[in-house]
ChimeraX commands (.cxc) that place a marker at each C-alpha (Angstrom):
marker #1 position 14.56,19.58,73.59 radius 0.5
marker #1 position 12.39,22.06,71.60 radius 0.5
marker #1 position 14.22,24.58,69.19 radius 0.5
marker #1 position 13.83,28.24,70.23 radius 0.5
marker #1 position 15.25,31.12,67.94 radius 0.5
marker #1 position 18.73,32.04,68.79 radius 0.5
marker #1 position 18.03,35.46,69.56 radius 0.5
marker #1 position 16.02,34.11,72.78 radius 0.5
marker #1 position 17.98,31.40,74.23 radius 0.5
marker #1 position 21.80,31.58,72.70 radius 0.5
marker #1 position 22.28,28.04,73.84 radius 0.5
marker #1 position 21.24,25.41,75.96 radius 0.5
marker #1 position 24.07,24.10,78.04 radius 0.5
marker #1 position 23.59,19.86,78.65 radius 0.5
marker #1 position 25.80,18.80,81.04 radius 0.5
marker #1 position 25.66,15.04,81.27 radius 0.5
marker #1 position 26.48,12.90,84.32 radius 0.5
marker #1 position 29.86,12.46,83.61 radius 0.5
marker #1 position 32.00,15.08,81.67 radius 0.5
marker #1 position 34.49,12.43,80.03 radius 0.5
marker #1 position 33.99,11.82,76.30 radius 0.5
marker #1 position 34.64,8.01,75.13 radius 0.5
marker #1 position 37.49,7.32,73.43 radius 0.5
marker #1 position 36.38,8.13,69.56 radius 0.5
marker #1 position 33.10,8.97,69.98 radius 0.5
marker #1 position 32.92,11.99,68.01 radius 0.5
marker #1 position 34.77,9.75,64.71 radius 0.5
marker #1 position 31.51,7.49,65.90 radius 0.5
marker #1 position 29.01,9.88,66.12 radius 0.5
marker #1 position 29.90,11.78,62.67 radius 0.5
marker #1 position 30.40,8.67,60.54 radius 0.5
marker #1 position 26.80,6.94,62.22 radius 0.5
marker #1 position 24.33,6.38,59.35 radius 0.5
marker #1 position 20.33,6.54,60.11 radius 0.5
marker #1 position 17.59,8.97,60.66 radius 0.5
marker #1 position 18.25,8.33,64.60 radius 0.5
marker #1 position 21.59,8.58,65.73 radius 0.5
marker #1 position 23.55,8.49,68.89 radius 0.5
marker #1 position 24.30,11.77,70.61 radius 0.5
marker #1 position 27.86,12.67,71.20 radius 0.5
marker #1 position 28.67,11.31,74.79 radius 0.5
marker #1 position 30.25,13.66,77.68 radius 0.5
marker #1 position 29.18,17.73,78.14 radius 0.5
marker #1 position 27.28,19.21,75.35 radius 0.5
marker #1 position 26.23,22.68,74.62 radius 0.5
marker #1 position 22.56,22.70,72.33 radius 0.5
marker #1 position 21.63,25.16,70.05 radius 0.5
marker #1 position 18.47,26.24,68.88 radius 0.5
marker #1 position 17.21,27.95,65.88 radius 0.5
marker #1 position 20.00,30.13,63.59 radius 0.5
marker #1 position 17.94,31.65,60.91 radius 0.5
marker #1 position 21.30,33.05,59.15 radius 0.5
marker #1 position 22.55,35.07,61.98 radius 0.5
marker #1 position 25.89,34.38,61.32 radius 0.5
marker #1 position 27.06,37.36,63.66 radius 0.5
marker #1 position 25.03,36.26,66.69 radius 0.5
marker #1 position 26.10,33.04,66.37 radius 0.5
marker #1 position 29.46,33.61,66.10 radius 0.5
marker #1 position 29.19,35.93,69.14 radius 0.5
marker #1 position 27.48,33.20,71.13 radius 0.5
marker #1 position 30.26,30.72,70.27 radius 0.5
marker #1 position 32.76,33.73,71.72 radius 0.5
marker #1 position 30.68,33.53,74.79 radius 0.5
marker #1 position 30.48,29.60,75.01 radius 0.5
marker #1 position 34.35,29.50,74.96 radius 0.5
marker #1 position 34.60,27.65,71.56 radius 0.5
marker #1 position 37.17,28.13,69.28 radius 0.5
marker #1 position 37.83,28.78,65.41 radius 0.5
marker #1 position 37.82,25.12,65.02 radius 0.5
marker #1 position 34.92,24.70,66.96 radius 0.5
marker #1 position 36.98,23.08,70.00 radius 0.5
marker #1 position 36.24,23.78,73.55 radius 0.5
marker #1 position 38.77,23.94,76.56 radius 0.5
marker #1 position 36.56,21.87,78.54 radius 0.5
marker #1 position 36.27,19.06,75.90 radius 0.5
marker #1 position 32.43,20.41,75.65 radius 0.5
marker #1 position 31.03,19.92,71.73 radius 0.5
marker #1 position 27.95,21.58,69.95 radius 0.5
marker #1 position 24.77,19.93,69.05 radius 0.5
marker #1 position 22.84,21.80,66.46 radius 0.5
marker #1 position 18.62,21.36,66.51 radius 0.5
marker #1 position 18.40,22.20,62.90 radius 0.5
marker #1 position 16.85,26.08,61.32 radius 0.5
marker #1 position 20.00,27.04,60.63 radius 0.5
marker #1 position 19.11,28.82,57.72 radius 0.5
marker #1 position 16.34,31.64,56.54 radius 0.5
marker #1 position 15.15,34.94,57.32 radius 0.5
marker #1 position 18.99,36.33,58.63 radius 0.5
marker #1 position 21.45,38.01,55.87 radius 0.5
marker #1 position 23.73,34.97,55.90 radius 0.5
marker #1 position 22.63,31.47,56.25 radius 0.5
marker #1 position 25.39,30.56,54.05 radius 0.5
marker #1 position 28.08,30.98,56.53 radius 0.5
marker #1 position 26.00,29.16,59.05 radius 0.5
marker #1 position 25.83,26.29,56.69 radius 0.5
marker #1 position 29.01,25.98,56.20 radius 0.5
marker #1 position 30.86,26.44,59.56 radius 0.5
marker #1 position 28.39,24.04,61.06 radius 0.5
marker #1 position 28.98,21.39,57.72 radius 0.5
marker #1 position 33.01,21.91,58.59 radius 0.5
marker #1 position 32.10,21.00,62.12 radius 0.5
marker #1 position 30.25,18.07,61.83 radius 0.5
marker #1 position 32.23,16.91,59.02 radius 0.5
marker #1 position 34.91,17.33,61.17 radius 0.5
marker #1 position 33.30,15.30,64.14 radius 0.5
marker #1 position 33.32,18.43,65.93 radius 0.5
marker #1 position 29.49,18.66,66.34 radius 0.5
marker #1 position 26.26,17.26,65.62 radius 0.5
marker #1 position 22.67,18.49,63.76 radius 0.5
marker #1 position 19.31,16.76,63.51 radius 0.5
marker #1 position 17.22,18.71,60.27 radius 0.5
marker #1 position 14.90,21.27,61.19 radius 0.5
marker #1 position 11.82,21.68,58.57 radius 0.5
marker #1 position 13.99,24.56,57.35 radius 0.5
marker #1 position 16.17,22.01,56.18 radius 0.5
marker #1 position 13.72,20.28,54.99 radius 0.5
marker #1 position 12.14,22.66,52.96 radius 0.5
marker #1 position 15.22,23.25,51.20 radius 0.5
marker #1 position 15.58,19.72,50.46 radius 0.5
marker #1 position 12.32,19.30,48.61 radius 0.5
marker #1 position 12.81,22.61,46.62 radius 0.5
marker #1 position 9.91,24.07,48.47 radius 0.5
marker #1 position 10.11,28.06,48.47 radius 0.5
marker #1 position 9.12,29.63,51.43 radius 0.5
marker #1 position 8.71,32.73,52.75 radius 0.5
marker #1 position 12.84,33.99,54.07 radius 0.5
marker #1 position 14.20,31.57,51.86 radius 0.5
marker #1 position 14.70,32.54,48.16 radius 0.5
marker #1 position 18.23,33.81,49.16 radius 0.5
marker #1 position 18.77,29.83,48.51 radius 0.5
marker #1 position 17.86,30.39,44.65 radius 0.5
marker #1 position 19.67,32.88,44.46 radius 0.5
marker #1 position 17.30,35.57,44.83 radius 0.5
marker #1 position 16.66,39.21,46.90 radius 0.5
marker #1 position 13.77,39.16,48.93 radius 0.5
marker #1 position 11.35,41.35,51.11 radius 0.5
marker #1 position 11.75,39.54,54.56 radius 0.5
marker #1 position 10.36,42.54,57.09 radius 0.5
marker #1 position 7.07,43.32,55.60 radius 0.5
marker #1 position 6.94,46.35,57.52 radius 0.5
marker #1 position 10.25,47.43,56.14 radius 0.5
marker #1 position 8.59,47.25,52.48 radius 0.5
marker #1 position 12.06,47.10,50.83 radius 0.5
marker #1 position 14.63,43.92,49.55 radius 0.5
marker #1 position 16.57,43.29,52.65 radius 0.5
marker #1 position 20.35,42.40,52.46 radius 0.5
marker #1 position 20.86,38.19,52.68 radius 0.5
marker #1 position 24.12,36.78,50.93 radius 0.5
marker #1 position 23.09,34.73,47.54 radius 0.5
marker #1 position 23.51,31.28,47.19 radius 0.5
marker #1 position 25.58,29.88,43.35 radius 0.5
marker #1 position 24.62,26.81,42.27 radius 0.5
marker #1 position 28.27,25.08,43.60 radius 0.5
marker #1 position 26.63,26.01,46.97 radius 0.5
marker #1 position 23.30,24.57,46.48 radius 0.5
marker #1 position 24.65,21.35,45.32 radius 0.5
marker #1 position 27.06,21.49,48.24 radius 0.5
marker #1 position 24.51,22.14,50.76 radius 0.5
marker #1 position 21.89,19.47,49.82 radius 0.5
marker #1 position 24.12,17.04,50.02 radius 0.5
marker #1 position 25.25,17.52,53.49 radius 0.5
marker #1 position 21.77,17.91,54.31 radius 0.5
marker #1 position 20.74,14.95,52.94 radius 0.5
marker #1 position 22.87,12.83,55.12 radius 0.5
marker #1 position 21.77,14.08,58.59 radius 0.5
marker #1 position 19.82,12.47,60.87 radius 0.5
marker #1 position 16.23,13.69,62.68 radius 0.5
marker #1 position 16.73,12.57,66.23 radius 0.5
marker #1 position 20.03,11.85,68.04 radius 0.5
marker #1 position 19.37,10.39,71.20 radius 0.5
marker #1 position 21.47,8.72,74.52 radius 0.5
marker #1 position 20.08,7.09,77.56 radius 0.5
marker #1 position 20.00,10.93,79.98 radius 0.5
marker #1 position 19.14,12.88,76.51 radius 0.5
marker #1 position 17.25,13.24,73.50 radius 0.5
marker #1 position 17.05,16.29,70.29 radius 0.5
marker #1 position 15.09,16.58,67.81 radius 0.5
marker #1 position 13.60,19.76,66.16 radius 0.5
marker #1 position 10.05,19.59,67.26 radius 0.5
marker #1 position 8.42,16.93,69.19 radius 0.5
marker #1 position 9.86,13.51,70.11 radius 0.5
marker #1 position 6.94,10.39,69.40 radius 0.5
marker #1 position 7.78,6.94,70.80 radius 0.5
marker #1 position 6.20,5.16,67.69 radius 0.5
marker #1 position 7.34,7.64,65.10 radius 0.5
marker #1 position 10.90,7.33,66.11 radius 0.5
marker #1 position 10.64,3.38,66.12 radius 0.5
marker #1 position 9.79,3.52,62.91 radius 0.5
marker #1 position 12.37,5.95,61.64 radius 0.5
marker #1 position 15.20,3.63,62.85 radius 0.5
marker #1 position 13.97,1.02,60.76 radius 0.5
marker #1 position 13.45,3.64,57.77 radius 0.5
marker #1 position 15.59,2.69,54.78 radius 0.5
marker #1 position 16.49,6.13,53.45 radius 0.5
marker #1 position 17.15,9.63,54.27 radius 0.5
marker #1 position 15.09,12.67,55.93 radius 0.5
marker #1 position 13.71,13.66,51.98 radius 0.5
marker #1 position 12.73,9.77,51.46 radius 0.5
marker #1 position 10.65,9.62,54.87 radius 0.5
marker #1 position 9.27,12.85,54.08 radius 0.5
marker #1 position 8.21,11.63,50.99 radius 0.5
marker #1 position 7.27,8.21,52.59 radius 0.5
marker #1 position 5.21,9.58,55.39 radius 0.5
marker #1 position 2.97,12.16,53.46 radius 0.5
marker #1 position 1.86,9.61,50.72 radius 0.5
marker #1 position 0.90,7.05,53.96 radius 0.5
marker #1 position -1.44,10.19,55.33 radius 0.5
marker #1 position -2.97,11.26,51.97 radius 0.5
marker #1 position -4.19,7.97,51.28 radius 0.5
marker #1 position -5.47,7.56,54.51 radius 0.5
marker #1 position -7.41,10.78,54.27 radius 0.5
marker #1 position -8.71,9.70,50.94 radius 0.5
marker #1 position -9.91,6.50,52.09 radius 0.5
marker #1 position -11.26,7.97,54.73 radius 0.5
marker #1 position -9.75,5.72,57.54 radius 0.5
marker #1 position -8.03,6.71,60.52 radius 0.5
marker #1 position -4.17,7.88,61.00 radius 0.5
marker #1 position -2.84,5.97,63.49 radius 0.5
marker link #1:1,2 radius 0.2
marker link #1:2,3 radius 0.2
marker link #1:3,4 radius 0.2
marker link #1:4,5 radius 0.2
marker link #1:5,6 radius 0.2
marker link #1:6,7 radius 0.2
marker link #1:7,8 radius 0.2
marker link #1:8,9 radius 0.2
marker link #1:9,10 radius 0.2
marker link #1:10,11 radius 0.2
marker link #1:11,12 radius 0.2
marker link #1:12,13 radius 0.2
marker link #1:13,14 radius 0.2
marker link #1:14,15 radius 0.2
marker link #1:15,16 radius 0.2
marker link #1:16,17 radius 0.2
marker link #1:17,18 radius 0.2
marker link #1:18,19 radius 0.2
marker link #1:19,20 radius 0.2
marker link #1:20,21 radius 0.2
marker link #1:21,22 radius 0.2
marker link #1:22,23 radius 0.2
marker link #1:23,24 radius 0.2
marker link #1:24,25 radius 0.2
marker link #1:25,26 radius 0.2
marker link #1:26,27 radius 0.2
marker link #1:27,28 radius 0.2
marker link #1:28,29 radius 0.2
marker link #1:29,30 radius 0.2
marker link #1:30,31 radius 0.2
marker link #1:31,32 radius 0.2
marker link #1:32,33 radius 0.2
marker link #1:33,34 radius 0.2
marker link #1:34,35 radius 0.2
marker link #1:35,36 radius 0.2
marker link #1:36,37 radius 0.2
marker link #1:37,38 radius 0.2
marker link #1:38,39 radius 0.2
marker link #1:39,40 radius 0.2
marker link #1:40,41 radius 0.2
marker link #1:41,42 radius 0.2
marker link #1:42,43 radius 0.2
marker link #1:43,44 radius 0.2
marker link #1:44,45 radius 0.2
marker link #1:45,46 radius 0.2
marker link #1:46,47 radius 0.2
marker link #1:47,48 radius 0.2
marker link #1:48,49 radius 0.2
marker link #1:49,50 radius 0.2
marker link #1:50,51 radius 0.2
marker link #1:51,52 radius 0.2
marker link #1:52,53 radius 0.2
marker link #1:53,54 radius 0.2
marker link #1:54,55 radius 0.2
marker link #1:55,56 radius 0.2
marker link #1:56,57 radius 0.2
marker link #1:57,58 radius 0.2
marker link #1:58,59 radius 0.2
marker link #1:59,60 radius 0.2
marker link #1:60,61 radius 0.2
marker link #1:61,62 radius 0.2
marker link #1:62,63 radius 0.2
marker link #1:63,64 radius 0.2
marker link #1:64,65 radius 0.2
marker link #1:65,66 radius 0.2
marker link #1:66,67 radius 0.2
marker link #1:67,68 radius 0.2
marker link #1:68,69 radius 0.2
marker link #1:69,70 radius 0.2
marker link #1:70,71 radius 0.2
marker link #1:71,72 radius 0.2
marker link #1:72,73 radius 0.2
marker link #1:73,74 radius 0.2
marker link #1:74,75 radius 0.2
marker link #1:75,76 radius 0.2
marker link #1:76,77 radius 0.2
marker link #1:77,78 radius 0.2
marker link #1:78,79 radius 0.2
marker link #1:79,80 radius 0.2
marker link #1:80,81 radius 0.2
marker link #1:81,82 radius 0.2
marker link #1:82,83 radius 0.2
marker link #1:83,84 radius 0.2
marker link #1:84,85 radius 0.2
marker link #1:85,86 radius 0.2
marker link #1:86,87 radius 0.2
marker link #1:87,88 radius 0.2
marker link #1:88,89 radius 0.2
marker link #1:89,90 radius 0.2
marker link #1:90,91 radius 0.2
marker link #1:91,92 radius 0.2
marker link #1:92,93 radius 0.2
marker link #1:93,94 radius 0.2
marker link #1:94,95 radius 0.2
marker link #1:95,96 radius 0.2
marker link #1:96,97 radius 0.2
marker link #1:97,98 radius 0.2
marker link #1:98,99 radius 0.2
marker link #1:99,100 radius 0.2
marker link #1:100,101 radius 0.2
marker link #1:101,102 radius 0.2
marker link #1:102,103 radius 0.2
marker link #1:103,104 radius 0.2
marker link #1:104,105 radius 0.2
marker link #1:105,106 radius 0.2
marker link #1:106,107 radius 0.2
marker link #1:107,108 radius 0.2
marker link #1:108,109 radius 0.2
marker link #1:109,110 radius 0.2
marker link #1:110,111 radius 0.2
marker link #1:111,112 radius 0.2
marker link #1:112,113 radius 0.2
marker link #1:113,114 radius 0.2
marker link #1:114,115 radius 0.2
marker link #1:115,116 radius 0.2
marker link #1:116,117 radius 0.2
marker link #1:117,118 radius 0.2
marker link #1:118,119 radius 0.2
marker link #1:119,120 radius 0.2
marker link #1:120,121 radius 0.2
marker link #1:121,122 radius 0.2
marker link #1:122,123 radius 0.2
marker link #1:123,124 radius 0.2
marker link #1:124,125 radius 0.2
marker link #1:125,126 radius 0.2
marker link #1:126,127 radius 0.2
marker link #1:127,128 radius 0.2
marker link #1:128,129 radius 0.2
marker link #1:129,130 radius 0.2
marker link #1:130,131 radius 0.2
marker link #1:131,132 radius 0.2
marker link #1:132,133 radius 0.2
marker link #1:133,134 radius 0.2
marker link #1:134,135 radius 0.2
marker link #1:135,136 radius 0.2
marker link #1:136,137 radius 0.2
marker link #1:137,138 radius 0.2
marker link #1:138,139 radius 0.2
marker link #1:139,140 radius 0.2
marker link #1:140,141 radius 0.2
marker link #1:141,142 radius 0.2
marker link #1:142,143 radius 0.2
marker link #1:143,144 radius 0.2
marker link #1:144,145 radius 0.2
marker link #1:145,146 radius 0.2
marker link #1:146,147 radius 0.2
marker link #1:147,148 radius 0.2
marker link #1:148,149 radius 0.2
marker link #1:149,150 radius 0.2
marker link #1:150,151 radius 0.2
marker link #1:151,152 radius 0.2
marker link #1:152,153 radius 0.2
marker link #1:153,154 radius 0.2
marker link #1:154,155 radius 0.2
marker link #1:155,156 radius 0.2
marker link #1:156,157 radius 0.2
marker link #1:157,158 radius 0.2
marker link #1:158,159 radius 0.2
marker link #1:159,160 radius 0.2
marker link #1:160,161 radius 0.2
marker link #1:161,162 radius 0.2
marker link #1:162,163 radius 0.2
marker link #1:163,164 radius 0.2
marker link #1:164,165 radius 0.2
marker link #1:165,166 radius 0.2
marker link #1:166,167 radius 0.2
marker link #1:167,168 radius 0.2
marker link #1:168,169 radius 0.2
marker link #1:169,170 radius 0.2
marker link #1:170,171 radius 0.2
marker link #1:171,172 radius 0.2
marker link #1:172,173 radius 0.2
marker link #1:173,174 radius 0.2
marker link #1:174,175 radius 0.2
marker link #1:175,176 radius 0.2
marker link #1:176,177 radius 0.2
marker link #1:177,178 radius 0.2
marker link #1:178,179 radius 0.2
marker link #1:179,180 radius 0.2
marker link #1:180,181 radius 0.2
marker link #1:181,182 radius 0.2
marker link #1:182,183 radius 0.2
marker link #1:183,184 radius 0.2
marker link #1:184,185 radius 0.2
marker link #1:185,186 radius 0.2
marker link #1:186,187 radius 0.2
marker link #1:187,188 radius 0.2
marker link #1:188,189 radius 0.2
marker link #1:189,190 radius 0.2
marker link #1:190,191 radius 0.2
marker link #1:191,192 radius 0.2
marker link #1:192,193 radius 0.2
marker link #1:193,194 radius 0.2
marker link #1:194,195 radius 0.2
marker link #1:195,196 radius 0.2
marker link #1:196,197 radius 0.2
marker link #1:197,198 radius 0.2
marker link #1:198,199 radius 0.2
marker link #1:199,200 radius 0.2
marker link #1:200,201 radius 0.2
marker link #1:201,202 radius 0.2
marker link #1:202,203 radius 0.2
marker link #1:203,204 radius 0.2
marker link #1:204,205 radius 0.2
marker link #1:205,206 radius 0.2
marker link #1:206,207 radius 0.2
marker link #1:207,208 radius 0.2
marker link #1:208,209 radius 0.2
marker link #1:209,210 radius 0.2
marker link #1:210,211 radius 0.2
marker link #1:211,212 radius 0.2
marker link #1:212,213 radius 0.2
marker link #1:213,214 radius 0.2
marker link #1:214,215 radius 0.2
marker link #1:215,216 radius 0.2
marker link #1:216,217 radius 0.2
marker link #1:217,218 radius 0.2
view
């Protein structure tokens, strides 16, 4: 599945085979280690690209049914395909309703390169609300537009949690991941010894000396 922005899709709504959960398998799913994980059995509901629009997606979990908790009637759960944060006034709420949740068992993320870019201290364009810092985000606007300012207790907070998430979460009738799912590349992530930041880290050395020695990436 290929994260859209919220704003166009709200959600997409998985229904698997068979709408029982197993016995425990959120506990399962939440407390599995790796950079490919299994995907929460039984009906999920998938959604795309946040950006910090903490109103529309609390709205859109109105809509799905969910409640404060992030509990469904139906026994449904929420998969999240990573860009929660940037660009809207409040990625920090995001971040931390969806942390609850999955800390919680409640629901499940794979990193988006959002995430990522937060995670290797990269500033980019929609995110310097994360240093604590106004911005210009609607260049046509030509003024600091409103985002909520992360503290430091946040930052630390938030890395963390990020650190620990997976890339790909997969079962036998479904598969998420942020961008594009590669046979080989996921092969080797489930052997990877380390988190998202390490295989980041891992990956771009492996294609800069390839490009320097002028061979050919595989």
């Amino acid at each position: 599945l290929l994260a859209r922005p919220l704003r166009q899709i709200g959600a997409i709504h998985h229904r698997a085979t068979s709408h029982s959960t197993c016995a425990g398998g959120a506990t399962m799913a939440a407390r599995a280690k790796g950079l490919v994980q299994p995907l929460f059995e039984g009906p999920i509901d998938v959604v795309g690209d946040i950006h910090g629009e903490a109103g529309d997606f609390f709205h859109l979990l109105d809509m799905l049914g969910y409640d404060g908790h992030g509990s469904h009637p139906e026994g449904r759960r929420l998969v999240f395909v990573g860009d929660l944060v940037d660009r809207g006034p409040d990625s920090i709420s995001v971040v931390k309703f969806v942390k609850h949740l999955h800390q919680a068992g409640r629901a499940q993320m794979v990193l988006g390169n959002h995430e990522l870019n937060l995670l290797r201290g990269e500033r980019k364009h929609g995110n310097s609300w994360f240093w604590g810092e106004p911005e210009v985000i609607r260049k046509d606007k030509g003024a600091v537009s409103f985002q909520v300012l992360a503290e430091e207790a946040f930052r630390k907070e938030a890395l963390d949690w990020l650190a620990s998430l997976p890339l790909a979460l997969r079962r036998p009738d479904c598969r998420i991941v942020h961008a594009c799912w590669r046979d080989e590349t996921i092969a080797e992530l489930e052997t990877f010894d380390g988190n998202a930041l390490e295989a980041y880290k891992h990956y771009t050395e492996a294609v800069e000396q390839a490009l320097e020695s002028g061979g050919k990436l595989e």
